[in-house]
N, C-alpha and C positions, 0 to 999 in steps of 0.2 A: 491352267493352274488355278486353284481353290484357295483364298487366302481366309485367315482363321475370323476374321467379321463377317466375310458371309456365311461360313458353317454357321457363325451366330446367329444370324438373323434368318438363318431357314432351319434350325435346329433349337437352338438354347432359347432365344427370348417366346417362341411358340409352345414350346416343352415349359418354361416358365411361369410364361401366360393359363396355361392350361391347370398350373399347380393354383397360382390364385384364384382362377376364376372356378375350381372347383371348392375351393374353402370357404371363398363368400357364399355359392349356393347352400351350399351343406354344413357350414357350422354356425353362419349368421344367416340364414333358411333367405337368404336374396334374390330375388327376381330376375330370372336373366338381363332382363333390360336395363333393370338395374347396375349389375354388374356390368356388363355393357361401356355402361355410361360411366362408371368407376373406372375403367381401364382404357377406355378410350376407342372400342371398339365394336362391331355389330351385334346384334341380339344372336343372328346365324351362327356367329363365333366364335360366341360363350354356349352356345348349344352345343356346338360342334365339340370343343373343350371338355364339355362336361360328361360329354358320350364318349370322350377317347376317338372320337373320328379325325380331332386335328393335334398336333404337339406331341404327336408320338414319336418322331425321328429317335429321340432320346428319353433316357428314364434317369429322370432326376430325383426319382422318389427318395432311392438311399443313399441320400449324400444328406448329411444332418446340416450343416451349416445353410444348406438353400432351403430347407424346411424349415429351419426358424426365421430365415427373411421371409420366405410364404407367409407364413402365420403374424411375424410380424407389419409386413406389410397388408396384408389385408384388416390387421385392427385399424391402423393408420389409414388405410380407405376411407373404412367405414364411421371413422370419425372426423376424417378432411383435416388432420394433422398434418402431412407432408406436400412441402412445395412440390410443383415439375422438378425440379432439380433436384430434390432430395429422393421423389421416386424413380426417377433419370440413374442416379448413383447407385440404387438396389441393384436396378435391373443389370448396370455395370458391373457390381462386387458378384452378381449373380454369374454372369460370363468369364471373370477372372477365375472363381471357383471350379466353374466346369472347365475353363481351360487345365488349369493347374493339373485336375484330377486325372486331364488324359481321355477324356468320355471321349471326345469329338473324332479324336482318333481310326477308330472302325470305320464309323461315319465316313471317315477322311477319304480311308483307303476303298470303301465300296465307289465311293464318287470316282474318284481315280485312282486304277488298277497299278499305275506306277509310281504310287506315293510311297515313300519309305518311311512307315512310322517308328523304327528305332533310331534314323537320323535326324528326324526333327524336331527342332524346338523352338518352332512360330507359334506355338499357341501359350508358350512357358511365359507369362507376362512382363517381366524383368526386361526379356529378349524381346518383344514388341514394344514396349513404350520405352525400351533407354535406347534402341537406335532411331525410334522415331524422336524422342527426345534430344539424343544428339544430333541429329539432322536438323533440327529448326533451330538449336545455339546455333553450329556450326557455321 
């Protein structure tokens, strides 16, 4: 069973990453190591990123609401405006997005062949955080 934080974490925040760290090379002309060091991660990474060799599981390009948090979070880098926890919450509103839209979906079912994507709805946010929410009242 695949549950909808992993599809995240090997699909969305790579696919994500890849959006940022190609905005800071290319529209603030940033040095990978640079950027790198902005996001928290290897020089190899943001190269990789910037070639489309990594973050491609998904295409987040036309979804407009993730491209204004790219764009805006990379001003917010490059100026050292936002806490960890403020850039923690992008990356967050970034994965409810892509849930919502249903992307991860295909995704879902190539990982596994017996996944029923018209009956699920783990990745519909609402349905993850109010039964995990009701479980920790409870």
């Amino acid at each position: 069973m695949t549950i909808p934080c992993e599809l995240a974490v090997k699909s969305i925040i790579p696919a994500f990453r890849a959006l940022v760290a190609k905005e800071l090379v290319e529209s603030y002309q940033l040095k990978q190591e640079n950027v790198a060091g902005l996001l928290g991660i290897t020089q190899a990474a943001v190269s990789q990123y910037t070639r489309s060799v990594r973050g491609r599981a998904l295409n987040l390009d036309d979804i407009e609401e993730i491209g204004r948090i790219v764009k805006e979070l990379a001003v917010a880098l490059t100026m050292n405006t936002l806490t960890l926890k403020q850039i923690n919450q992008r990356y967050c509103e970034v994965c409810r997005i892509a849930r919502e839209a249903r992307i991860v979906c295909d995704l879902h079912k190539r990982l596994d062949p017996e996944f029923n994507i018209d009956e699920c709805n783990a990745c519909i946010p609402d349905y993850c955080s109010g039964s995990f929410n009701q479980e920790r009242r409870g």
